[in-house]
C-alpha positions as CSV (number, residue, x, y, z in Angstrom):
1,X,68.2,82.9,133.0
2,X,70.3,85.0,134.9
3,X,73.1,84.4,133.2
4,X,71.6,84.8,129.4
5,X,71.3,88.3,130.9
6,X,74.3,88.6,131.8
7,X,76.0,87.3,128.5
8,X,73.4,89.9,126.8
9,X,74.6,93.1,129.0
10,X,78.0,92.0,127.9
11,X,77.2,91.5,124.3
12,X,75.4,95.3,124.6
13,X,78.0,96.9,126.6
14,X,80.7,95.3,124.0
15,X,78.6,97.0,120.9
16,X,78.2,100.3,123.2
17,X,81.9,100.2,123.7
18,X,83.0,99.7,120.3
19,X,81.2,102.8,118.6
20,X,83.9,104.9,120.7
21,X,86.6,102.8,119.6
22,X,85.9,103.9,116.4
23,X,84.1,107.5,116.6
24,X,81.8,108.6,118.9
25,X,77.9,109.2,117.7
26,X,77.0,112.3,117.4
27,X,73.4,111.9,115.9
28,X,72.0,112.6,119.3
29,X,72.7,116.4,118.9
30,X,70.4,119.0,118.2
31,X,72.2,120.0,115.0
32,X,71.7,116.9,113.6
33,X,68.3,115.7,114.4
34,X,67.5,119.1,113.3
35,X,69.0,118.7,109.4
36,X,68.0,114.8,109.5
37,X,64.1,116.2,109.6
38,X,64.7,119.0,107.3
39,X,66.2,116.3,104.9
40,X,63.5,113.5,105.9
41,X,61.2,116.7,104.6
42,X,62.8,116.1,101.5
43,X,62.6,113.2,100.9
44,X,65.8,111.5,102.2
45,X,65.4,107.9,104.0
46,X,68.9,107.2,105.7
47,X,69.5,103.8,107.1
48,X,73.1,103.2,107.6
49,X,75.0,106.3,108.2
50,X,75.5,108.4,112.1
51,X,77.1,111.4,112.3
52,X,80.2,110.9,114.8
53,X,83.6,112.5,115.5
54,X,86.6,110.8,115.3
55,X,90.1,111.0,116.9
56,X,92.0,110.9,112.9
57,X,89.6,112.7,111.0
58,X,87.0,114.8,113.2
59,X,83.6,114.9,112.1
60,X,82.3,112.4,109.3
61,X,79.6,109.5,109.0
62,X,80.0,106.3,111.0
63,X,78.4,102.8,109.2
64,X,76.3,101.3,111.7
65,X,76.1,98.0,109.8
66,X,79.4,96.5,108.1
67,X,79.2,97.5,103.9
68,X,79.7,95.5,101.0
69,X,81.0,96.1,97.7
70,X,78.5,97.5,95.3
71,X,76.3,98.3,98.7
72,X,74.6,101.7,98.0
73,X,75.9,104.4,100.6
74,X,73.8,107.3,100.1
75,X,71.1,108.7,97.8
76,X,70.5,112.0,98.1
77,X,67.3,113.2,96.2
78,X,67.6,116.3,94.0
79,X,65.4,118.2,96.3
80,X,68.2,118.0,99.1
81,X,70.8,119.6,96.8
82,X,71.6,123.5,96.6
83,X,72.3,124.3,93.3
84,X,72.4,127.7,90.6
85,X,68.7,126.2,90.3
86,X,68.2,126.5,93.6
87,X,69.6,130.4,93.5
88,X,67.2,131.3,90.6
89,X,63.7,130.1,92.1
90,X,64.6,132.3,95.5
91,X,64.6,136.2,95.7
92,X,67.6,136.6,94.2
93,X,66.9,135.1,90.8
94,X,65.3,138.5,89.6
95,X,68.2,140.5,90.5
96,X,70.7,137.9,88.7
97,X,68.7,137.4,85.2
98,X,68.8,141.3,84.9
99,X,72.3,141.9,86.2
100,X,75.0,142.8,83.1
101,X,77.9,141.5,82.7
102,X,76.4,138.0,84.0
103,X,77.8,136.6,87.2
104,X,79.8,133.5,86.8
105,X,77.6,130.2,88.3
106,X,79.9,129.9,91.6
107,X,79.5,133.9,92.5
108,X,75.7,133.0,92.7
109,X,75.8,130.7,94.6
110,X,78.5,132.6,97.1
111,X,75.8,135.3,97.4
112,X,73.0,132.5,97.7
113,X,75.1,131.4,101.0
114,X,75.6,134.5,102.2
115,X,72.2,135.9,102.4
116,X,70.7,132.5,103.7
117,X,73.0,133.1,106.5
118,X,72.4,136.7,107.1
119,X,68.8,135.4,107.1
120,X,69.1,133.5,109.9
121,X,66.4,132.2,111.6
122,X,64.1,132.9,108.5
123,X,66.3,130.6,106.0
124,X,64.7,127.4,104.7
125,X,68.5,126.2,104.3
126,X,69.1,127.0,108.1
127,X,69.1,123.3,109.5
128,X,72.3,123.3,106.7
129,X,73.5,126.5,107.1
130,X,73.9,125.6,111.3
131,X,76.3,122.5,110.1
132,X,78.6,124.1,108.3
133,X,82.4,125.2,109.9
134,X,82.6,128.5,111.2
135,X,85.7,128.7,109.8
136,X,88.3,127.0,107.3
137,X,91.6,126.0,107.2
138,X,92.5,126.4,103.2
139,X,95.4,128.4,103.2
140,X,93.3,131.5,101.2
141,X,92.3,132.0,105.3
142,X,95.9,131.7,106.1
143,X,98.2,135.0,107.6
144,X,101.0,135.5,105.8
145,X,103.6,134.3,107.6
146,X,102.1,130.8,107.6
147,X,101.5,130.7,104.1
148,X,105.5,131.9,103.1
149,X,106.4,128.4,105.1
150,X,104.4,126.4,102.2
151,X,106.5,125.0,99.7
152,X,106.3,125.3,95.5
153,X,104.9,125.5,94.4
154,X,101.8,125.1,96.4
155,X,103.1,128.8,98.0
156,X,102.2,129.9,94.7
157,X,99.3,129.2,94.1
158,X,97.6,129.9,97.8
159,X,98.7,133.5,96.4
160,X,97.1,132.9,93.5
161,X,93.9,131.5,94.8
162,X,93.9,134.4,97.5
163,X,94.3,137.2,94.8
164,X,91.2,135.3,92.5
165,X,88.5,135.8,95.5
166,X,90.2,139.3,96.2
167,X,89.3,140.1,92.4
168,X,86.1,138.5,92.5
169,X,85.0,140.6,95.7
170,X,85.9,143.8,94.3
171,X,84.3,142.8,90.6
172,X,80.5,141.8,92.6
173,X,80.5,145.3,94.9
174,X,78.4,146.4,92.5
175,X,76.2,143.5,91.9
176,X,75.9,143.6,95.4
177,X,75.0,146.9,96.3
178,X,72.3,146.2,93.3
179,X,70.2,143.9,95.8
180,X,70.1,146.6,98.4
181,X,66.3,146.3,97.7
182,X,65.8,142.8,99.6
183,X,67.7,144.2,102.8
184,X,67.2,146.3,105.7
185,X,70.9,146.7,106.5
186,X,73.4,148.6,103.9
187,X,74.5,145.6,101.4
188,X,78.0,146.7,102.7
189,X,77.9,145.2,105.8
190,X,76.3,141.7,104.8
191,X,78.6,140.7,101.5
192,X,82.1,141.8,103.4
193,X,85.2,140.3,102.0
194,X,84.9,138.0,105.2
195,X,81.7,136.3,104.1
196,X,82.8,135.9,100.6
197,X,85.7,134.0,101.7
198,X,83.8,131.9,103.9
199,X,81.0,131.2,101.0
200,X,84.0,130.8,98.6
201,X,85.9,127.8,100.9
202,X,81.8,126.5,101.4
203,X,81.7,125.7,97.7
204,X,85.4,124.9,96.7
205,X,85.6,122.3,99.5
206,X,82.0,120.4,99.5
207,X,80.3,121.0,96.6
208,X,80.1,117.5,94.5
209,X,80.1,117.6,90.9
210,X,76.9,117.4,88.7
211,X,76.6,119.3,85.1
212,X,73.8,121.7,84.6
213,X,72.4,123.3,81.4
214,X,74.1,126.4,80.3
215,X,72.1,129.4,81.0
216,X,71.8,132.8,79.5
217,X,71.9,134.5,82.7
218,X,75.1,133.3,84.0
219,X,78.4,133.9,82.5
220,X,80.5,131.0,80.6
221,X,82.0,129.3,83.3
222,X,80.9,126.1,84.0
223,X,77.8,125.6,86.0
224,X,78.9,121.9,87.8
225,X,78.4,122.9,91.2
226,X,76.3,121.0,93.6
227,X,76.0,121.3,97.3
228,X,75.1,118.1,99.2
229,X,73.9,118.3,102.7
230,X,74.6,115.1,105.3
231,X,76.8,113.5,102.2
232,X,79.2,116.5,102.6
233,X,80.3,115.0,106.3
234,X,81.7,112.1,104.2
235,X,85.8,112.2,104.8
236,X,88.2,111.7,102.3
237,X,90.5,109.0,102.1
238,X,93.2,107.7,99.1
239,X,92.7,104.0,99.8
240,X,89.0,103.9,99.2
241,X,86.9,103.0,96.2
242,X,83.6,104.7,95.6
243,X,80.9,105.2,92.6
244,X,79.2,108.3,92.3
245,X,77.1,110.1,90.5
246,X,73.4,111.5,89.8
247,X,70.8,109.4,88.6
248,X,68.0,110.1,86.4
249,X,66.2,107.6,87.1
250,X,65.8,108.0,90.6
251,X,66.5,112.0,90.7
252,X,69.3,111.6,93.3
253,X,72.9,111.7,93.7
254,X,74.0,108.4,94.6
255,X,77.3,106.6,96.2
256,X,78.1,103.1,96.0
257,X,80.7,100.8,97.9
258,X,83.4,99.7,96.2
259,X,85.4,98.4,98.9
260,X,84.2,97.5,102.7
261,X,83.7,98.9,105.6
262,X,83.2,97.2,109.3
263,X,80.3,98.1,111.5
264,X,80.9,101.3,113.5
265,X,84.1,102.3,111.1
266,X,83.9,105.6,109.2
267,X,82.7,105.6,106.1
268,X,84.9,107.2,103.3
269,X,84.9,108.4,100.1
270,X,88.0,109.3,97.7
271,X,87.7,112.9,96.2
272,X,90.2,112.2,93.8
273,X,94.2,111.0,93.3
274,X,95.8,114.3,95.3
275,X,98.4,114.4,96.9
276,X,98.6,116.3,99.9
277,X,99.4,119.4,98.3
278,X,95.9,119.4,96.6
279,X,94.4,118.2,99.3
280,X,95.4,121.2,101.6
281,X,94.8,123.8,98.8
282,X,91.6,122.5,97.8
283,X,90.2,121.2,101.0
284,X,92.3,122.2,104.0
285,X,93.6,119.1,105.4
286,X,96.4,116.4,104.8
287,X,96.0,112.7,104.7
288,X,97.7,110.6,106.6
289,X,100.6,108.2,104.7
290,X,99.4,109.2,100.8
291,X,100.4,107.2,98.5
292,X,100.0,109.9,96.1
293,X,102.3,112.4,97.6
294,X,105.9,113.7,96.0
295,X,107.8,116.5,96.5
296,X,108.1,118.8,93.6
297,X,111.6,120.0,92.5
298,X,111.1,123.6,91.5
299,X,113.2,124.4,88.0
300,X,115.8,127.1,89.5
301,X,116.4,124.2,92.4
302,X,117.2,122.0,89.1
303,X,119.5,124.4,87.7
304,X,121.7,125.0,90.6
305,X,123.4,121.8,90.4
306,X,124.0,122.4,86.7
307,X,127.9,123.4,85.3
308,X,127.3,127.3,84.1
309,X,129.9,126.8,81.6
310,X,128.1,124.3,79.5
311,X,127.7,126.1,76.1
312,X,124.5,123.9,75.3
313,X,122.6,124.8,78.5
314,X,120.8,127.5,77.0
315,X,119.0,125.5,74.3
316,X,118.9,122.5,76.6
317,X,116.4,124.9,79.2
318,X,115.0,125.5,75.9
319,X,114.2,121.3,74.4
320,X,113.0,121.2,78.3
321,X,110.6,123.9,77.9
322,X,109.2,123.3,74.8
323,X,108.4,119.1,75.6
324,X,107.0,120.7,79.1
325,X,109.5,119.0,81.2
326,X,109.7,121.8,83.6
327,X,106.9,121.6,85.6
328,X,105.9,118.3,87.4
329,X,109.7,116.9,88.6
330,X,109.0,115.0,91.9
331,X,110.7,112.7,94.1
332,X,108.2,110.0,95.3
333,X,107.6,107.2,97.7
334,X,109.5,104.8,95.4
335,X,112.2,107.8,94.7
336,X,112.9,110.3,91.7
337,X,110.5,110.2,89.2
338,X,110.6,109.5,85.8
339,X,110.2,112.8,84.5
340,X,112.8,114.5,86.9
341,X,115.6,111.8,86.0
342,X,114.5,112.6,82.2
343,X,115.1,116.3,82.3
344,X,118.9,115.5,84.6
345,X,120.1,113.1,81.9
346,X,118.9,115.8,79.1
347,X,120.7,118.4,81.2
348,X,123.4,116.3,81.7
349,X,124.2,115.6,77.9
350,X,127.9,115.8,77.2
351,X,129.0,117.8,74.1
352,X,129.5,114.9,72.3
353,X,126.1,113.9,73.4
354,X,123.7,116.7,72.7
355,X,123.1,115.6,69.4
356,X,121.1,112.0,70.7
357,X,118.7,115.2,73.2
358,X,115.4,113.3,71.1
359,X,116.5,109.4,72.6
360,X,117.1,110.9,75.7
361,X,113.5,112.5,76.2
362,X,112.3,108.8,74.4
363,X,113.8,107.7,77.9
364,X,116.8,105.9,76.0
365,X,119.9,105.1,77.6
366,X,122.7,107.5,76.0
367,X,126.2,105.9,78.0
368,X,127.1,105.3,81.6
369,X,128.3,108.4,81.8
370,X,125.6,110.5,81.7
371,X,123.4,107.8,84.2
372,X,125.8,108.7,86.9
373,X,125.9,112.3,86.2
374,X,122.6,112.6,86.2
375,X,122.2,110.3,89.4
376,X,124.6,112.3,91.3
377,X,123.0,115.5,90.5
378,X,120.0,114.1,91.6
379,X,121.1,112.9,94.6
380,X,122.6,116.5,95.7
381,X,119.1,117.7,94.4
382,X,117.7,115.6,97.0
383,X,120.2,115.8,99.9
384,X,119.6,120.0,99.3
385,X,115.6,119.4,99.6
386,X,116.4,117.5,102.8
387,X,118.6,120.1,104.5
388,X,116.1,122.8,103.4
389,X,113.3,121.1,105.1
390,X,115.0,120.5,107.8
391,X,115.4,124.4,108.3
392,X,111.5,124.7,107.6
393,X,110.7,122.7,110.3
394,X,113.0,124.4,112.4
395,X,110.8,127.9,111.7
396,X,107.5,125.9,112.1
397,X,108.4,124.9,115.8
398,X,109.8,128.7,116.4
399,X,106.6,129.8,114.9
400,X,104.1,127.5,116.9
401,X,106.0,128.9,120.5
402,X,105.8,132.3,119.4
403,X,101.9,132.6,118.2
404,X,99.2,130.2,120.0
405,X,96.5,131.6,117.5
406,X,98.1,129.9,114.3
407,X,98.6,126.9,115.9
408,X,95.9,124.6,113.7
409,X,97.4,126.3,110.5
410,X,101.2,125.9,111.3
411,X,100.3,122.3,112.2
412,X,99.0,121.2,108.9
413,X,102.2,123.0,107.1
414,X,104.1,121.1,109.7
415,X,102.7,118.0,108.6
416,X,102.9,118.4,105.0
417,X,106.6,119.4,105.6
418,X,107.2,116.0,107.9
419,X,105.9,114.1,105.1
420,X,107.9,115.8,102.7
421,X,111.2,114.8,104.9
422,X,110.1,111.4,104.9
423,X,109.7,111.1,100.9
424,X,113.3,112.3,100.6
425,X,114.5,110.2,102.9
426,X,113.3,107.0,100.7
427,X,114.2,108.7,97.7
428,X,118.0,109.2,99.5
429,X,118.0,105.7,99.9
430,X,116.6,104.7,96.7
431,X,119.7,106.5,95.6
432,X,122.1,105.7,97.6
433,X,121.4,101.9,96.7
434,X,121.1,102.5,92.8
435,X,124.6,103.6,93.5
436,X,126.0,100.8,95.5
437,X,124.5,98.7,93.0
438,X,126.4,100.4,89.8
C-alpha cells in the first residue's frame, strides 16, 4: 500500500512539476476568477484552457489536456463580445446616433473603453477592463529616439500610424466635449490624448474580426471589430494552424485545432502570415525564428549601386514604377527574392539589352552577363545592409546604457535588428555560393 502511495505522490508531484516547465498557472488570481465568473455570467463554459505566464511569451492560455486536430479550443458566446452593438445599447448610443459628421465604428468603440474605465468600479466590463495592459509596446507609444532606430520602412509607417491617432484625437474633441452631460468631471480630463492611445492599441491589437451590418449612424469605415475577453490572452505563433470564426448557429465565436498541442503547453493561435515587422507595428512584439520575415531593400538603397551614367536609367526607374517593382524587394531566409533580383537584372540591362526590359520582368534569362551584374550588385546591396546594421546595433547597446526607462522598447528593436543580421547573413551566403557555383 505504502508504496502505491508513494508511486502516486510521484506521479502528482511529476504533473505539479511539469505545469512550470511549461508556464506557470495563473488561474488562481483574483483577476482571473474574477472575469471567469463575469464570463460564466455569460454564458461561457471553459474546460481546457488556464491562464498562465510563460518564460517566451508572458501571459497566454495553458491546455490542461493534450489537443487534437479539429478539437474545439474556445467558444466564446456573442454575449461575451464587446462590439459597436455593444456601444449603442449603453449611454453613449444617444449621443453617437445624433452626433454629425458620424464617428467612424473604431472611435466608438475607443470612447466606449475609455469611459468604462473612467467608470471604474461602476463598469459592467470591469472584470475585463482590470485584465487589460496598462500599457503597450507598439511603437505609436514609442519616444522618438527609439522609433528613428526602426528600419523602412516600418520607421515610416510608426510615423504614420502615430500622426493617424494624433488626427483622430483632435477630429473627436468635439464629439467629446458633446458627452459632457454623462460626467461629473470636465470631458477634458477623461478623453486625453493618453487614453485615446491606450483605447486605440486596445483595439488594433486584440480585437478579432467579425463583420457587422452597416449602420447609418457610423461613418463608412468598416464596422469588423470585435473584442474577445479570455480568447484575447491567446499568443500568437507562425507555426500554428487554427479555424476561426463566428457561428450562427451557436451565436459564438469559435477556434478549432488544426495542429496539436501537449498537456500543460501554451495554446496558440496564428494572427496571420507577418513578418516581424507587422507583428511589432500591429501588435508590439517579435516572434521568435519567423519564417516569414525579410528584410526590405528600400528603392534609393537600390539605386546607389547603380552606374549614374547609364542613359536608360531614367525610364528603367520608370518600367520599375509603373509594374510596381519598387516596393516589396526583400532578402529572405532562403536569400534575395524574386522580385528584388527582377528589378537588378531590369536595372542592369545593357544598352544593347534594354530593348528585351518585357522578358526580363516575365523573369527570362537575357545573357550571363547581366545574371552576374545583377548578382554582384546584389551582393554589395547586401554586404551594405549588413554593415548598416551592424552600426544600428551598435546605437541600440549605447542607447540601452544610457536610458534604463526605454529598455523594453530598445529591446524589441534590438531583436528585430538581430534578426535582420541574421537574414543577411544567409542571404550573403546564398550568394556567395551562387557565385562559386557560376
Amino acid at each position: 500500500m505504502k508504496k502505491s502511495r508513494g508511486r502516486t505522490g510521484r506521479k502528482r508531484r511529476r504533473k505539479h512539476l511539469q505545469s512550470f516547465v511549461d508556464g506557470v498557472n495563473c488561474s488562481h488570481k483574483l483577476e482571473y476568477i474574477k472575469l471567469k465568473k463575469w464570463l460564466k455570467d455569460r454564458g461561457f463554459e471553459d474546460g481546457i484552457l488556464r491562464p498562465a505566464k510563460f518564460r517566451e511569451t508572458g501571459r497566454g492560455l495553458m491546455a490542461t489536456k493534450a489537443l487534437q486536430v479539429r478539437d474545439l479550443i474556445i467558444s466564446l458566446p456573442e454575449k461575451c463580445l464587446l462590439t459597436t452593438s455593444t456601444v449603442l445599447s449603453s449611454c453613449l448610443g444617444g449621443y453617437i446616433k445624433k452626433w454629425k459628421p458620424p464617428v467612424s465604428p473604431l472611435m466608438a468603440l475607443c470612447t466606449f473603453l475609455i469611459a468604462e474605465k473612467h467608470a471604474g468600479e461602476k463598469s459592467p466590463w470591469k472584470p475585463y477592463l482590470d485584465v487589460l495592459p496598462e500599457a503597450y509596446t507598439c511603437p505609436v507609444c514609442w519616444e522618438h529616439d527609439v522609433v528613428n532606430l526602426l528600419p523602412e520602412p516600418l520607421r515610416k509607417k510608426a510615423q504614420e500610424q502615430t500622426t493617424a491617432i494624433h488626427e483622430l484625437y483632435l477630429s473627436s474633441k468635439a464629439f467629446f466635449s458633446s458627452l459632457q452631460p454623462l460626467f461629473a468631471e470636465d470631458t477634458g480630463t477623461i478623453f486625453t490624448y493618453s487614453a485615446l492611445e491606450w483605447a486605440w492599441c486596445t483595439i488594433n491589437t486584440r480585437t478579432i474580426y467579425m463583420k457587422h451590418p452597416q449602420r447609418e449612424c457610423f461613418s463608412l469605415e468598416p464596422d469588423v471589430y470585435a473584442l474577445a475577453p479570455y480568447l484575447d490572452l491567446l499568443n500568437h505563433s507562425p507555426n500554428v494552424q487554427v479555424k476561426a470564426g463566428f457561428n450562427e448557429q451557436t451565436r459564438s465565436y469559435e477556434i478549432w485545432a488544426n495542429s496539436q498541442c501537449k498537456k500543460y503547453g501554451e495554446v496558440f493561435i496564428c494572427y496571420g502570415p507577418h513578418d516581424n515587422q507587422r507583428l511589432l507595428l500591429e501588435y508590439g512584439f517579435v516572434a521568435m525564428d519567423n519564417p516569414h520575415s525579410s528584410v526590405y531593400v528600400p528603392s534609393d538603397t537600390l539605386l546607389k549601386y547603380l552606374p549614374p551614367l547609364d542613359k536608360q536609367r531614367k525610364a528603367k526607374l520608370s518600367i520599375l514604377k509603373d509594374h510596381d517593382f519598387l516596393e516589396n524587394l526583400t532578402f529572405g531566409w532562403d536569400g534575395p527574392s524574386w522580385r528584388l533580383l527582377t528589378a537588378l537584372k531590369l536595372l542592369s540591362l545593357g544598352a544593347d539589352e534594354f530593348a528585351c526590359w518585357r522578358r526580363t520582368l516575365l523573369g527570362d534569362v537575357i545573357s550571363a552577363r547581366n545574371q552576374q551584374r545583377a548578382w554582384n550588385i546584389t551582393t554589395q546591396i547586401c554586404h551594405f545592409l549588413i554593415e548598416e546594421t551592424h552600426g544600428v546595433l551598435l546605437q541600440i547597446s549605447q542607447l540601452r546604457r544610457s536610458e534604463e526607462n526605454l529598455q523594453p522598447h530598445v529591446a524589441l528593436v534590438e531583436m528585430l535588428h538581430l534578426e535582420r543580421l541574421k537574414i543577411l547573413q544567409k542571404s550573403a551566403e546564398v550568394l556567395c555560393d551562387w557565385n562559386m557555383a557560376t
